[in-house]
ROPA-172654 format. One record per residue (C-alpha): residue number from 0; residue in three letters; x, y, z. Coordinates in nm, 3 decimals. Layout:
(NUM; "ALA"; (X; Y; Z)) ...
//
This chain:
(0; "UNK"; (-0.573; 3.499; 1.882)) (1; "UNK"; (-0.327; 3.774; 1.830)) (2; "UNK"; (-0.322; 3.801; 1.448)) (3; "UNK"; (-0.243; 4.100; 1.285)) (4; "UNK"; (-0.550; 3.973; 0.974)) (5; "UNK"; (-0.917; 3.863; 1.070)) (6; "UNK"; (-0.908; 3.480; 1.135)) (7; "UNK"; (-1.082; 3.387; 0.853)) (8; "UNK"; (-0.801; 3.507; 0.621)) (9; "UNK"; (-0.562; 3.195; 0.747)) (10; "UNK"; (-0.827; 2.955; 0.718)) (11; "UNK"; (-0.922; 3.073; 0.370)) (12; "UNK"; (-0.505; 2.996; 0.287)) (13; "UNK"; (-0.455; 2.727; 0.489)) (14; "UNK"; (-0.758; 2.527; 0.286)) (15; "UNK"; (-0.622; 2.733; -0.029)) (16; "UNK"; (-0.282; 2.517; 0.043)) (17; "UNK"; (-0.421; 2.195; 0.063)) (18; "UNK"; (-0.647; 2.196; -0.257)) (19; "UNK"; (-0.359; 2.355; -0.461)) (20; "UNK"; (-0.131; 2.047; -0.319)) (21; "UNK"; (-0.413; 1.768; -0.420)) (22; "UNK"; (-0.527; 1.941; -0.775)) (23; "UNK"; (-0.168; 2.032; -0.875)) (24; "UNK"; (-0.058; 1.845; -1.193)) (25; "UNK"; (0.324; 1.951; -1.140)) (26; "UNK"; (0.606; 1.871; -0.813)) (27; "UNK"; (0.623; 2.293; -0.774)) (28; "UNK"; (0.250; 2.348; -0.767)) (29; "UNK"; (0.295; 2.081; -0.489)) (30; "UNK"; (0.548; 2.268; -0.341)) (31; "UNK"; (0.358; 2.581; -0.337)) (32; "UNK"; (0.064; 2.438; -0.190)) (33; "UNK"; (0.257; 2.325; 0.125)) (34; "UNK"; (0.439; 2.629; 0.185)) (35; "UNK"; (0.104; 2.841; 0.149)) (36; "UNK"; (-0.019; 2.550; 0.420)) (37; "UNK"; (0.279; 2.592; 0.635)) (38; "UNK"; (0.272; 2.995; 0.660)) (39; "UNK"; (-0.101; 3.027; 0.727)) (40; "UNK"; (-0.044; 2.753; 1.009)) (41; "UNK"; (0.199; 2.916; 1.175)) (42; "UNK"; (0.024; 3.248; 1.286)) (43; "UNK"; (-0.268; 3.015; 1.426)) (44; "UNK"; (-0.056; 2.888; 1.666)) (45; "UNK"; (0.040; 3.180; 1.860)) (46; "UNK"; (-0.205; 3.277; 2.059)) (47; "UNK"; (-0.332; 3.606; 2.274)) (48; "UNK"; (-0.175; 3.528; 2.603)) (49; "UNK"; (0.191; 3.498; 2.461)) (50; "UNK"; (0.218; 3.110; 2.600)) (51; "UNK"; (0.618; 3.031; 2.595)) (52; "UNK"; (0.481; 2.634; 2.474)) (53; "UNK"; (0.273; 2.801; 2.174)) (54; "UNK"; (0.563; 3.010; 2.084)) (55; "UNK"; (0.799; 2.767; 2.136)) (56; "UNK"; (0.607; 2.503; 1.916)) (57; "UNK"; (0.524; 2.744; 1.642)) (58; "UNK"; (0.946; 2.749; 1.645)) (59; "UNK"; (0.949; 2.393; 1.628)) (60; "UNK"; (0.647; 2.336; 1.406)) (61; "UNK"; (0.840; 2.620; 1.164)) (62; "UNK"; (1.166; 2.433; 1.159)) (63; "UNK"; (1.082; 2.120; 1.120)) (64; "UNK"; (0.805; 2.182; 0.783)) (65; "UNK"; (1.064; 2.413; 0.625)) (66; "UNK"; (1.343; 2.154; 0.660)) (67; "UNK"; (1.107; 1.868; 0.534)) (68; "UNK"; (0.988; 2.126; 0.244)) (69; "UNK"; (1.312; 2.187; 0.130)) (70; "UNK"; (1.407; 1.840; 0.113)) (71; "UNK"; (1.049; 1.801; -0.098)) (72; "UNK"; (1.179; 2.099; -0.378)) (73; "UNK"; (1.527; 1.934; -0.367)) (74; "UNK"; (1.425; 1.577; -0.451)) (75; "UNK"; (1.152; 1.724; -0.706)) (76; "UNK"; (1.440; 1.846; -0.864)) (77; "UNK"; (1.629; 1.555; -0.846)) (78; "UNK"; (1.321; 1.412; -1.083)) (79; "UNK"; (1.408; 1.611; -1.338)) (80; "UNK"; (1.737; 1.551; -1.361)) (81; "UNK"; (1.765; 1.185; -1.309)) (82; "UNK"; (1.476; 1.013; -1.403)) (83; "UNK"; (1.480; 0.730; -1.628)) (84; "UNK"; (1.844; 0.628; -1.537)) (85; "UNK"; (1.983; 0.425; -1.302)) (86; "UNK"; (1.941; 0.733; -0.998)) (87; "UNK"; (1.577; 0.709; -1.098)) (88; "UNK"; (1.525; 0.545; -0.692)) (89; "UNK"; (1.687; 0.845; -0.568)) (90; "UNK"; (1.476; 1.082; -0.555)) (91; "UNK"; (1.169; 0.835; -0.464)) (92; "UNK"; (1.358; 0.762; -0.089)) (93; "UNK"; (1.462; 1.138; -0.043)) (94; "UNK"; (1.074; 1.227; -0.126)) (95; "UNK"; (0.958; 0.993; 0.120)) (96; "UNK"; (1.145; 1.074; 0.396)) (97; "UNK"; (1.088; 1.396; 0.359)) (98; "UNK"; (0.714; 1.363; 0.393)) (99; "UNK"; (0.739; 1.079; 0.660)) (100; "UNK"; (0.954; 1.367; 0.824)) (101; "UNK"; (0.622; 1.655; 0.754)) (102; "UNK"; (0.392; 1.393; 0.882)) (103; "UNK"; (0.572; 1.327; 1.200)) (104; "UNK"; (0.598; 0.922; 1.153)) (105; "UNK"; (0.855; 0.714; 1.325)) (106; "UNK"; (1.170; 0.711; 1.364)) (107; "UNK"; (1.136; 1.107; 1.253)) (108; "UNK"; (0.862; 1.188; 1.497)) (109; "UNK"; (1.033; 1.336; 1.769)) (110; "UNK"; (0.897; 1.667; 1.703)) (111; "UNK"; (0.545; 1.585; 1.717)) (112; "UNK"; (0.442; 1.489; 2.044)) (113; "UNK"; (0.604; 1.818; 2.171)) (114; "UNK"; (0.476; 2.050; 1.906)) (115; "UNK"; (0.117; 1.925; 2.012)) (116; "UNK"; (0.178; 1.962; 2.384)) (117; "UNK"; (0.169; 2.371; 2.317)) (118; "UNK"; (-0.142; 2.385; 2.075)) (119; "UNK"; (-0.488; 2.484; 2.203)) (120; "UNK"; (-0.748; 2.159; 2.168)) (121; "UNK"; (-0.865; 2.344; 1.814)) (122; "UNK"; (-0.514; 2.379; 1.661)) (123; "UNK"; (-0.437; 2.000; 1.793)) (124; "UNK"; (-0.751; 1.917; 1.593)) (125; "UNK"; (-0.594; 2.053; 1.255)) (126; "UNK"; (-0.254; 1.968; 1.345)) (127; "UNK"; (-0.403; 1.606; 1.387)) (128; "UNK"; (-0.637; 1.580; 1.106)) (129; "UNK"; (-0.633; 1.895; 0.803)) (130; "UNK"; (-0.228; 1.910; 0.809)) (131; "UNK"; (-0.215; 1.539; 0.723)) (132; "UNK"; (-0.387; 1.513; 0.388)) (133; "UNK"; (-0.168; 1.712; 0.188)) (134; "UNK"; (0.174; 1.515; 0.267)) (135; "UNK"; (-0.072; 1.149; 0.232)) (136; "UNK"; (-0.217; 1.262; -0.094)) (137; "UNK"; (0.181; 1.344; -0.203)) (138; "UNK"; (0.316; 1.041; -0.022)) (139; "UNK"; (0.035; 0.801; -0.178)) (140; "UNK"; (0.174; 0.914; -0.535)) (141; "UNK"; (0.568; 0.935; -0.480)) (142; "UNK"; (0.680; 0.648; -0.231)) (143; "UNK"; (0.960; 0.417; -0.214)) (144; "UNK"; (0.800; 0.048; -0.139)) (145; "UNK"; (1.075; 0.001; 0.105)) (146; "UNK"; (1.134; 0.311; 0.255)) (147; "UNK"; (0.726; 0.349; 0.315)) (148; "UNK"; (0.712; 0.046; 0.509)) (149; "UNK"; (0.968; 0.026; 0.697)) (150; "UNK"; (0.885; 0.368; 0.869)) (151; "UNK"; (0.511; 0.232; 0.871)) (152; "UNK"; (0.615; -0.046; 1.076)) (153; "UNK"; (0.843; 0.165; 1.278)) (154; "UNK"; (0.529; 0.447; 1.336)) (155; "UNK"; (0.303; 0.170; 1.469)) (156; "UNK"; (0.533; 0.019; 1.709)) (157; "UNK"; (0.702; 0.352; 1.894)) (158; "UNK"; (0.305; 0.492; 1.864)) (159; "UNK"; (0.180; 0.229; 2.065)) (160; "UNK"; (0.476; 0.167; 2.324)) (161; "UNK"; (0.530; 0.513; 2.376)) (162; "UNK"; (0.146; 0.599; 2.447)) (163; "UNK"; (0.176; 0.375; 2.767)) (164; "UNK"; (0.339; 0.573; 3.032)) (165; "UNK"; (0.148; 0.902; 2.868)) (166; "UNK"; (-0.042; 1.164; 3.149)) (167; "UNK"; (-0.139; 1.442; 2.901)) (168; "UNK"; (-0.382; 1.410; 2.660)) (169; "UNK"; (-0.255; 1.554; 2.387)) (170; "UNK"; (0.071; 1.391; 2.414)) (171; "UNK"; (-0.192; 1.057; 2.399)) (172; "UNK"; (-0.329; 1.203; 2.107)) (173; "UNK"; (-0.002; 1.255; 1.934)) (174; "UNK"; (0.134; 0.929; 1.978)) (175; "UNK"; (-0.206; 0.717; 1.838)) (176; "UNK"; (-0.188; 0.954; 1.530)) (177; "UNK"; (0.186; 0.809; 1.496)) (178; "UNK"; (0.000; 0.492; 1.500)) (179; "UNK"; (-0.268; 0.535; 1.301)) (180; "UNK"; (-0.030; 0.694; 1.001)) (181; "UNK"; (0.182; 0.320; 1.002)) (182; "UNK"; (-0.183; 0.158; 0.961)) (183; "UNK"; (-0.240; 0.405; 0.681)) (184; "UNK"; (0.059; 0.450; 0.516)) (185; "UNK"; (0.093; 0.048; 0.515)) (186; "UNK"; (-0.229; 0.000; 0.312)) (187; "UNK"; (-0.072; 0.280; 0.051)) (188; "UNK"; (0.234; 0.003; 0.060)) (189; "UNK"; (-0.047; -0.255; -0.114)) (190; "UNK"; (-0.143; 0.014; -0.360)) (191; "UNK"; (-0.492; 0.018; -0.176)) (192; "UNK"; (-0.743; 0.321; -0.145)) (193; "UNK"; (-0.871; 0.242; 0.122)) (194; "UNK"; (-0.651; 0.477; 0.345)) (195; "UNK"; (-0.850; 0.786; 0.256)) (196; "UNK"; (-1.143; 0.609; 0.395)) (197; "UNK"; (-0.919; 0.530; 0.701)) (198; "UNK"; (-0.832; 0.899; 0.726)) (199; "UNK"; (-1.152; 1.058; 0.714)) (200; "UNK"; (-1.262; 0.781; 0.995)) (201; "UNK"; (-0.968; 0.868; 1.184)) (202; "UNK"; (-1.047; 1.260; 1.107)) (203; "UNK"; (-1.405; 1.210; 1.265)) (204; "UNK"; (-1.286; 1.040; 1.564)) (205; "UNK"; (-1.038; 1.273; 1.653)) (206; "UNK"; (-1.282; 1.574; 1.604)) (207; "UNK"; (-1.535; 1.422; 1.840)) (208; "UNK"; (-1.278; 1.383; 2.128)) (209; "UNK"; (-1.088; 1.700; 2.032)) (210; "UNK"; (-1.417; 1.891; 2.109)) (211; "UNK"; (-1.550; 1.681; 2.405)) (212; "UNK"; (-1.202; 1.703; 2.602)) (213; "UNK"; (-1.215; 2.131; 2.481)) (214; "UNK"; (-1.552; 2.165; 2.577)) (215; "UNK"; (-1.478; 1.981; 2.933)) (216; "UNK"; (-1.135; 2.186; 2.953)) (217; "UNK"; (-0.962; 1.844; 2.991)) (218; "UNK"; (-0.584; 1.853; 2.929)) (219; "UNK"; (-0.433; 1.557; 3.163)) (220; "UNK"; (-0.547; 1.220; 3.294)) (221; "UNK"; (-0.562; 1.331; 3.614)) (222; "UNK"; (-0.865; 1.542; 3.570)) (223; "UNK"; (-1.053; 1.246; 3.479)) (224; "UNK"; (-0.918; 1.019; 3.791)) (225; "UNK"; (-0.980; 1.275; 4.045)) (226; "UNK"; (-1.349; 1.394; 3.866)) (227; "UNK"; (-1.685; 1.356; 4.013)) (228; "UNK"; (-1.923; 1.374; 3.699)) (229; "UNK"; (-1.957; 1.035; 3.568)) (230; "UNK"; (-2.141; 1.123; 3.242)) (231; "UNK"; (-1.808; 1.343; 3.132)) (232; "UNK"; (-1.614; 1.005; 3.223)) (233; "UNK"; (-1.831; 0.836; 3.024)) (234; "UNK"; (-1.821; 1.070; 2.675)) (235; "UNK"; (-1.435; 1.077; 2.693)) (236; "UNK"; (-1.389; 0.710; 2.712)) (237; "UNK"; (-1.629; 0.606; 2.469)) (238; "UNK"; (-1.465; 0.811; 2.214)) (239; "UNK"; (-1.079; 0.750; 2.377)) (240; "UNK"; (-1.225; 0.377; 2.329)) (241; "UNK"; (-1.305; 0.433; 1.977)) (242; "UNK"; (-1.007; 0.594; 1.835)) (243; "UNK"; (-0.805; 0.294; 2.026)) (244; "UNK"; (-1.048; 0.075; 1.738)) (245; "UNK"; (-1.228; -0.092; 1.987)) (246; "UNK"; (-1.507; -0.346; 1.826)) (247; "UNK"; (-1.827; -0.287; 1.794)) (248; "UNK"; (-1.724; 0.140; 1.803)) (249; "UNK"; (-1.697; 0.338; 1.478)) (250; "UNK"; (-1.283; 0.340; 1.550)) (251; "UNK"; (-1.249; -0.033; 1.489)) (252; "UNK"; (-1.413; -0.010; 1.128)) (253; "UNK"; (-1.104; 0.139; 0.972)) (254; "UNK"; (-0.905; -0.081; 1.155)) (255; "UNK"; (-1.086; -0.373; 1.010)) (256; "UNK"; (-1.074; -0.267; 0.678)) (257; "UNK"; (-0.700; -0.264; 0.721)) (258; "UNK"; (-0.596; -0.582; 0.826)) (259; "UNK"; (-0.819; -0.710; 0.541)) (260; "UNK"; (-0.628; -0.513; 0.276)) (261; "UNK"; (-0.306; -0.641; 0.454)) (262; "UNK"; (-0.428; -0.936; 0.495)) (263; "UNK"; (-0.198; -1.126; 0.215)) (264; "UNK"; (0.132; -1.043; 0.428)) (265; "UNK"; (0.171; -1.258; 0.732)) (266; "UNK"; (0.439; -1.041; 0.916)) (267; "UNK"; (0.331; -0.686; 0.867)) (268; "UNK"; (-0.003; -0.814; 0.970)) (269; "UNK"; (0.093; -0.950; 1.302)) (270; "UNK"; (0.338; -0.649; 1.361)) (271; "UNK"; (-0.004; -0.409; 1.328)) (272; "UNK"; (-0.239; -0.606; 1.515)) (273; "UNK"; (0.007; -0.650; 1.805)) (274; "UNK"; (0.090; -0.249; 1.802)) (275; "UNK"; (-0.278; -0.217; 1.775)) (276; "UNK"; (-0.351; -0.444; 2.053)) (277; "UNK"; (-0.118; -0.265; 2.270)) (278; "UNK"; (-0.295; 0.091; 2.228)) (279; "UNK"; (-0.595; -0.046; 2.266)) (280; "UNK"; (-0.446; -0.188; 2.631)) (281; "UNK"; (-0.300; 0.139; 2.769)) (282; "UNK"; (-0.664; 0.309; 2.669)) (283; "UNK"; (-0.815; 0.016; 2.845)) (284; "UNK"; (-0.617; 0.054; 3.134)) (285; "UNK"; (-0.656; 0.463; 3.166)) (286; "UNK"; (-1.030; 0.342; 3.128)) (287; "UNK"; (-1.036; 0.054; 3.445)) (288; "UNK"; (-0.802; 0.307; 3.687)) (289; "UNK"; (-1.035; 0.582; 3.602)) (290; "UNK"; (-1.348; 0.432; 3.686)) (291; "UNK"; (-1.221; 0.137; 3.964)) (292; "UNK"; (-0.958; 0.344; 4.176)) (293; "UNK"; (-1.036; 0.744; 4.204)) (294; "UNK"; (-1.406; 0.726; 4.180)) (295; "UNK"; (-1.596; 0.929; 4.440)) (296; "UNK"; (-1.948; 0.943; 4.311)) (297; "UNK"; (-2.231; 0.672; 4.145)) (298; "UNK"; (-2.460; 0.923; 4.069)) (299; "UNK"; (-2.451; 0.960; 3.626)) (300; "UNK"; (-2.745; 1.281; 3.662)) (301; "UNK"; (-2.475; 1.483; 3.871)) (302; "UNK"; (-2.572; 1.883; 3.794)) (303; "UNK"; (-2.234; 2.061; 3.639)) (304; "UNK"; (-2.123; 2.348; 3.507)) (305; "UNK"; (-2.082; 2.205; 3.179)) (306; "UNK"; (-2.428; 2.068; 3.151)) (307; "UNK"; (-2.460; 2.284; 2.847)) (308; "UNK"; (-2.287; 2.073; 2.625)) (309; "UNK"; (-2.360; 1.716; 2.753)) (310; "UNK"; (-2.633; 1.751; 2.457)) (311; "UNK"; (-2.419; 1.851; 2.200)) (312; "UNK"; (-2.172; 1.573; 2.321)) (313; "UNK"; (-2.396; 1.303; 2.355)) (314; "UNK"; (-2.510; 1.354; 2.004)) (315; "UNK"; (-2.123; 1.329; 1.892)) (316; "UNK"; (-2.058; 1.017; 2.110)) (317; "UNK"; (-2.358; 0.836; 1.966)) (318; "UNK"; (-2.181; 0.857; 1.616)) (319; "UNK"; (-1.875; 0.658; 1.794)) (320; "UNK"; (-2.137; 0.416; 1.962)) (321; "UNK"; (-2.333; 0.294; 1.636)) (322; "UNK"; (-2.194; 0.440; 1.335)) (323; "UNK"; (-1.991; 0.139; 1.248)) (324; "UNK"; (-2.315; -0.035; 1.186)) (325; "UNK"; (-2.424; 0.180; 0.879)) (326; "UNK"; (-2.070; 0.176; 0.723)) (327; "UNK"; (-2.055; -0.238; 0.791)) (328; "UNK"; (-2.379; -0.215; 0.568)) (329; "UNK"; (-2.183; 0.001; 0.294)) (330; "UNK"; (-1.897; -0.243; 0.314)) (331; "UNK"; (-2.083; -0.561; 0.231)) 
//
């Protein structure tokens, strides 16, 4: 990457961010640890061969945080000044919009499909997973009951109906974690704890097929239709599978525990399963096309170049495959 301090530095800053966010007993410490989050970020996105799409979603990326952080310092403010009168809701509703607008959930998520489209697969991987727990942990404290679900509701449905007609990956990718945040942020709606539990599920997941898709320098669908090696098939849509929460994979655990917590209210439940149901169809359906209509070769022990890492793979896959059993275990 073209940085002008050794790589380490930003990762050291952009962790530095998140634990001052989650330890900090005051709204500015907050504050701080975003914006120390946000300007380490930034520089990671650029990378050596001066892409216009990483430049142009570092732009994006840039605008976006510091307009959602300044609504964050200005409703912090607004704490101060009106709380325990009758503004007091005030602030609550500008607070969570503002990190419904840093997350990227519906109906302000326009900016994140297209942000991810110009990452590389290991900046997609924080953007997706280490870049969410800061505004969660915030959101989980200050939140607006109606606000919240309203724009969880809103996240699942455009996540899932959007995903459909989807040929890149990460654009896939970007529109499940819309998804996945209105499944979360809807169990912080019934004061449950759960969602961290959903998030770092989530969080493994994605890291699994983040690294099998950079490893097998996959970026579109159609490098999967129009591919030979059936064991790279196999890996992507095992963990694709997963992260849609199909049962008996490790995806579907979180899912479960979900729709229990939400259990009590009939309508928000049925709006999440069906959105649920729907991703899991499209990542069905990518699945069936894949294997059924482009497929040139039976053979699964196919020598290829990226041989290497089917080990190293295979080992991550298995964790999709069986590692709902152990945590079913846990649960009981």
């Amino acid at each position: 990457m073209n940085l002008y301090f050794p790589p380490f530095l930003y990762f050291f800053f952009l962790i530095s961010g998140t634990l001052i966010t989650i330890s900090s007993s005051s709204m500015f410490g907050m504050w701080l640890g975003l914006e120390i989050n946000l300007m380490s970020f930034i520089p990671m996105i650029i990378n050596l061969e001066n892409n216009k799409k990483s430049s142009e979603a570092a732009i994006k990326y840039f605008l976006i945080q510091a307009i959602a952080s300044a609504m964050v310092i200005f409703s912090s403010l607004l704490f101060f000044m009106y709380s325990g009168n009758q503004f007091s809701t005030t602030p609550n509703i500008l607070m969570t919009l503002a990190l419904c607008l840093k997350l990227g959930m519906a109906p302000f998520h326009f900016w994140f499909p297209e942000v991810l489209e110009g990452l590389n697969w290991m900046n997609s991987l924080l953007l997706l997973t280490w870049q969410k727990i800061s505004p969660l942990v915030i959101l989980s404290v200050f939140f607006y009951s109606k606000v919240l679900i309203f724009t969880a509701l809103m996240s699942a449905i455009i996540g899932s109906i959007s995903g459909i007609n989807q040929t890149s990956m990460r654009k896939i990718l970007a529109f499940s974690s819309i998804s996945h945040l209105g499944l979360m942020s809807s169990m912080m709606f019934f004061n449950s704890g759960l969602w961290m539990n959903y998030f770092l599920i989530y969080s493994l997941t994605s890291f699994i097929l983040c690294i099998s898709l950079w490893l097998l320098n996959m970026n579109y669908f159609s490098q999967l239709t129009i591919g030979k090696n059936m064991n790279e098939k196999f890996i992507i849509f095992v963990n694709l599978l997963s992260l849609g929460g199909l049962p008996p994979l490790l995806g579907f655990f979180p899912k479960w525990t979900a729709m229990m917590v939400i259990s009590n209210s009939f309508p928000v439940l049925t709006i999440l399963i069906v959105s649920s149901l729907i991703t899991l169809y499209f990542y069905t359906r990518l699945c069936f096309s894949t294997f059924t209509l482009y497929m040139q070769n039976m053979i699964w022990t196919q020598k290829s170049k990226t041989n290497k890492n089917f080990y190293l793979l295979s080992t991550l896959t298995i964790f999709s495959l069986v590692g709902m059993m152990p945590l079913s275990f846990l649960n009981l």
